[in-house]
C-alpha positions as CSV (number, residue, x, y, z in Angstrom):
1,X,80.5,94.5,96.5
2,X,77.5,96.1,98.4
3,X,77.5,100.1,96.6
4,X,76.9,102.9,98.7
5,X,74.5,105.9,97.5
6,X,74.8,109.0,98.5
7,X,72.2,111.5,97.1
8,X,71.2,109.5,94.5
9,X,75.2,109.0,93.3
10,X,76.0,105.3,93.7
11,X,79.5,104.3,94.9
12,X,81.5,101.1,94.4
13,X,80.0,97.7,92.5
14,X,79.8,99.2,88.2
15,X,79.3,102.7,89.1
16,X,82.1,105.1,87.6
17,X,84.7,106.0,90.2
18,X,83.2,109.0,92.2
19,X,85.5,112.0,93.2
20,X,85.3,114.0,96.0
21,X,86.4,117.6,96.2
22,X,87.9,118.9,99.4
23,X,86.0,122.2,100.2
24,X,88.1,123.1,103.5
25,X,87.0,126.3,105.8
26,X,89.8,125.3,108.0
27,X,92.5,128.1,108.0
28,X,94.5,126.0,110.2
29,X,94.9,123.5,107.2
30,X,98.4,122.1,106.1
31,X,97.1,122.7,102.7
32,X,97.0,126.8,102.9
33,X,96.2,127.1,99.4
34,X,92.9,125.0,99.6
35,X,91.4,127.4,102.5
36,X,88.2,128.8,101.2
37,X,86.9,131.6,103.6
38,X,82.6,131.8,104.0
39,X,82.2,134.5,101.6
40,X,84.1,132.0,99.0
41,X,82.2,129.0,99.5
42,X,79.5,128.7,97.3
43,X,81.3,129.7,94.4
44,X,84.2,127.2,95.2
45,X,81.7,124.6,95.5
46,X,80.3,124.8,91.9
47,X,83.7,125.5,90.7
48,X,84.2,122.2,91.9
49,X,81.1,120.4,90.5
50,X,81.8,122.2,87.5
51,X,85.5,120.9,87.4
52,X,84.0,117.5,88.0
53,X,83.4,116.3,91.5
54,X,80.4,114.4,92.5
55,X,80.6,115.4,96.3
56,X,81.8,118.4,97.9
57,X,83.2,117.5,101.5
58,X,83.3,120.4,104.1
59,X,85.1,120.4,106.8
60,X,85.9,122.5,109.6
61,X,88.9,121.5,111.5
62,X,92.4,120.1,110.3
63,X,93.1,117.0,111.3
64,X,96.7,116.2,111.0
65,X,98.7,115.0,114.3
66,X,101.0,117.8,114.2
67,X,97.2,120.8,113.7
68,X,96.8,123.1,115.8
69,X,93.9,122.6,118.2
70,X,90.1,123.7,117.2
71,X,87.4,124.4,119.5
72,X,84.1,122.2,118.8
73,X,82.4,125.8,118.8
74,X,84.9,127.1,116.2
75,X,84.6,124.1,114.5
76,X,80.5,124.2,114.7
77,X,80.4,127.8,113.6
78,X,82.6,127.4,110.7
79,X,80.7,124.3,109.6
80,X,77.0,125.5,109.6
81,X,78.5,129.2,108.0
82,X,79.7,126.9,104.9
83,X,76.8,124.9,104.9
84,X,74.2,127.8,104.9
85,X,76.0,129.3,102.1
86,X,75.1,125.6,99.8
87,X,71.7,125.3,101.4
88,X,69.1,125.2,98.3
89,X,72.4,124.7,95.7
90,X,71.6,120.9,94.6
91,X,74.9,120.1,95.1
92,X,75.8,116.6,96.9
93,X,77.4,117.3,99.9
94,X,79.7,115.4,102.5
95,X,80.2,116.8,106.3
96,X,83.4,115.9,107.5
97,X,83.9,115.9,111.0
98,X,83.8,113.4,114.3
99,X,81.9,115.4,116.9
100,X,78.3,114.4,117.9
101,X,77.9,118.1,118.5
102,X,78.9,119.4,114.9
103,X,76.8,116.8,113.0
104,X,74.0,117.2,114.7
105,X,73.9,120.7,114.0
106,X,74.5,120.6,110.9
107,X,71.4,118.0,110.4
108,X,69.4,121.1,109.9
109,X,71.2,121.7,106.4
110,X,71.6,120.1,103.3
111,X,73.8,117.0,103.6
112,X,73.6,113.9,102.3
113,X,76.9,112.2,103.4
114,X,79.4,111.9,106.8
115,X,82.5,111.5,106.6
116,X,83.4,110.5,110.0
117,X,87.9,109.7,110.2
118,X,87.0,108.5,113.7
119,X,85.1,105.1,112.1
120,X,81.8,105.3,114.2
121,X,84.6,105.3,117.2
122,X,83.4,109.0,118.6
123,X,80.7,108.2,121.1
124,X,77.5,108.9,119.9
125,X,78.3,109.0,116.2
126,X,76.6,105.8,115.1
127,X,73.2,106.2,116.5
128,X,72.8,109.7,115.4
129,X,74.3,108.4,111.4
130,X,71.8,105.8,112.1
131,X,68.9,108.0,113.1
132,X,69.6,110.5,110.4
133,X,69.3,107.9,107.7
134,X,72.2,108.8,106.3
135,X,75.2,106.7,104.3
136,X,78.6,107.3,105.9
137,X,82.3,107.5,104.9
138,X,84.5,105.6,107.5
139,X,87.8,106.1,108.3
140,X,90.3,102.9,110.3
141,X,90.4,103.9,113.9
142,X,89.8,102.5,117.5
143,X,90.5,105.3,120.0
144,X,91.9,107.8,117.6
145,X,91.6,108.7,113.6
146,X,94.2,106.2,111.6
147,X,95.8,105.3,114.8
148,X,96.4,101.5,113.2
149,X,99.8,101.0,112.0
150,X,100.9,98.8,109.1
151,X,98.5,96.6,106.8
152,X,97.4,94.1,108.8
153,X,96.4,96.6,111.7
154,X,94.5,98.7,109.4
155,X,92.7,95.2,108.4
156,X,92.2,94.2,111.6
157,X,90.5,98.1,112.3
158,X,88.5,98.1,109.2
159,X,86.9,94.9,110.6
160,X,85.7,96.6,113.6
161,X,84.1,99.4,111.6
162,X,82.4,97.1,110.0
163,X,81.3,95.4,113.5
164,X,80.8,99.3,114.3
165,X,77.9,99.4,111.8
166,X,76.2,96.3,111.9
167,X,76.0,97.1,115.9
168,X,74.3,100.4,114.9
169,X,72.2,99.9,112.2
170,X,74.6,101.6,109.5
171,X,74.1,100.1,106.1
172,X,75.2,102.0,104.2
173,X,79.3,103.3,103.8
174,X,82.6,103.4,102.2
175,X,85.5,102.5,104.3
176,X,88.6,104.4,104.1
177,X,91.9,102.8,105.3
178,X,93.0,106.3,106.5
179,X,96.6,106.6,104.5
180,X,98.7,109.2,106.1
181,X,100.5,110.3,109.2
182,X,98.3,110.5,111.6
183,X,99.7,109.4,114.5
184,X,103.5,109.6,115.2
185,X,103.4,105.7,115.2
186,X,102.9,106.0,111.9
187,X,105.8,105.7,109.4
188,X,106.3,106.7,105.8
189,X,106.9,103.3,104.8
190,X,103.5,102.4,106.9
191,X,102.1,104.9,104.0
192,X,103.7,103.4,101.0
193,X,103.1,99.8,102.2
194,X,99.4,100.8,102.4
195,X,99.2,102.1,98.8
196,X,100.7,98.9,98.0
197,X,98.8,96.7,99.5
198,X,95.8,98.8,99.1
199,X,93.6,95.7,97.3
200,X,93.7,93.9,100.7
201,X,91.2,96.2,102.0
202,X,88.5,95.1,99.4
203,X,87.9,91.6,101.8
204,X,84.9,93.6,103.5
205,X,83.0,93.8,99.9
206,X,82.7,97.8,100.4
207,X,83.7,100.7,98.1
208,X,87.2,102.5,98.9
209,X,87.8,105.7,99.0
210,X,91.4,106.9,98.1
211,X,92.0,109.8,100.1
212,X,96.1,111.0,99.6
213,X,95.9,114.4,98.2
214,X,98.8,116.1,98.5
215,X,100.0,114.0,101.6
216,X,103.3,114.3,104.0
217,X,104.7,111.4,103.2
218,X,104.6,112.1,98.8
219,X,106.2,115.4,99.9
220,X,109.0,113.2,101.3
221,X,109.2,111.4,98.4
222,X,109.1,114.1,95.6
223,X,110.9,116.7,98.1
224,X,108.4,118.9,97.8
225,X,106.2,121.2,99.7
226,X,102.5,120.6,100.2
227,X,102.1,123.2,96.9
228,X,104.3,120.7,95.0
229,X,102.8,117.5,95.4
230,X,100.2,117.4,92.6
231,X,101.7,115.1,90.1
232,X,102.9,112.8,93.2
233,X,98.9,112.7,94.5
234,X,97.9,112.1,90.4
235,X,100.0,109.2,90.2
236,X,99.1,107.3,93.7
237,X,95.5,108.2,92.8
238,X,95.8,106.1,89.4
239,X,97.4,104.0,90.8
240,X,94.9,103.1,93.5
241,X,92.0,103.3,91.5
242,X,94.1,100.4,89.5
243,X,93.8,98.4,93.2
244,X,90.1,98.8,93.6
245,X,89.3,102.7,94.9
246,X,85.8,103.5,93.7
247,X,86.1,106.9,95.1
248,X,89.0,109.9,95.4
249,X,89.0,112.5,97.6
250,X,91.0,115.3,96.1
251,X,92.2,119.3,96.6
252,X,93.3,119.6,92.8
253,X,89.2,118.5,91.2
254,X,89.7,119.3,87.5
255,X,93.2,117.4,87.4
256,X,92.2,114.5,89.2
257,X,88.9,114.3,86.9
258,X,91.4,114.3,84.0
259,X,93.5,110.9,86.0
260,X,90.3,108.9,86.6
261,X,88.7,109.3,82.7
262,X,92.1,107.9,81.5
263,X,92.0,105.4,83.8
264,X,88.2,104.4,82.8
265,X,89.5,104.8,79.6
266,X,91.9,102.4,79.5
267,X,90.1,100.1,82.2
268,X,87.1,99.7,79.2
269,X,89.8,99.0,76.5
270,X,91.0,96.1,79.0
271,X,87.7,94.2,79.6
């Protein structure tokens, strides 16, 4: 596996499994809960390294098929606001977002990461990634975030994010296979054959990221709201760590540190 390092934390290969806190200034989010408004964001943020994350991923806009829609300049506003709050903090951070127009704003801060759901698809994205000389977080897409269906789809997209950043210069990244419904095409069983299947996507010799926190389709599952699907998102997190993650992204830090030093735990034990 080629690692990936961000800030000095490597990713993937024999590093420990990374985590990644969700630090959303979104109020449009379909997690309400996980909403941190600007005055709130530096402390949430060492809260969060604190409670055990590596990176701290902002983002400004929620993504979700059925989200309201966000202006770029809302989006761009709420973005830098968050990031000026961290500037000078030491704290490893992740931009998330697929606009030309927000990153390169926000190149004036303090990130070290991009964590881009559109896969280098947005026009634009991967010569300025490129330019910035910075390591990037990709999500399956061709025209529209995780807009490939079942397994072999989301192979088949992977494999043109990789194409994606060999054609730009990108050499550095974790893919991420995009689990969830984020087109209507999408069905719950998509999801869970995903999670299943989720080894497949280590063929490209890149680090995973495992990014289901608190995700529609474990709320069908479990029947329960987006406020009740903790111990759902715990268990899929194991258990895709157990199929090859090296990183989770995550709204519930402090738990999900607690899942991945048992799994390292017993992952030691067994070699």
């Amino acid at each position: 596996m080629i690692p990936c390092h961000v800030n000095g934390v490597r990713i993937g290969g024999d590093a420990p499994v990374r985590l990644m806190g969700v630090l959303n200034v979104s109020p449009e989010s379909f997690c309400p809960s996980s909403y941190v408004p600007p005055a709130g964001v530096r402390e949430a943020a060492f809260r969060m390294i604190d409670e055990g994350a590596d990176i701290v991923d902002i983002g400004g806009r929620a993504t979700g098929p059925t989200s309201p829609s966000v202006s770029i300049s809302a989006e761009l506003e709420r973005v830098c606001t968050a990031l000026k709050e961290l500037e000078g903090s030491g704290i490893t951070v992740s931009i998330d977002t697929f606009h030309t127009e927000v990153l390169k704003k926000a190149l004036r801060y303090d990130i070290h990461v991009v964590n881009d759901i559109s896969g280098l698809s947005s026009e634009g994205m991967g010569a300025l990634i490129k330019d910035a000389g910075l390591p990037a977080i990709l999500m399956a897409a061709d025209t529209l975030p995780g807009d490939a269906g079942d397994t072999e789809a989301v192979i088949s997209s992977l494999g043109r994010v990789t194409e994606r950043c060999a054609r730009w210069g990108v050499r550095e990244y974790v893919l991420d296979p995009g689990i969830g419904l984020w087109t209507p095409s999408r069905t719950i069983e998509d999801n869970w054959e995903l999670c299943r299947r989720f080894s497949a996507f280590m063929r490209f010799g890149r680090p995973l990221l495992a990014a289901v926190s608190r995700k529609t389709f474990i709320g069908a599952l479990v029947r329960r709201g987006v406020e009740g699907r903790v111990s759902g998102s715990l268990a899929l997190a194991l258990y895709l760590l157990q199929q090859g993650a090296s990183m989770v992204r995550a709204h519930d830090v402090r738990e999900t540190r607690d899942v991945i030093s048992v799994y390292e735990a017993l992952d030691r034990r067994a070699n």
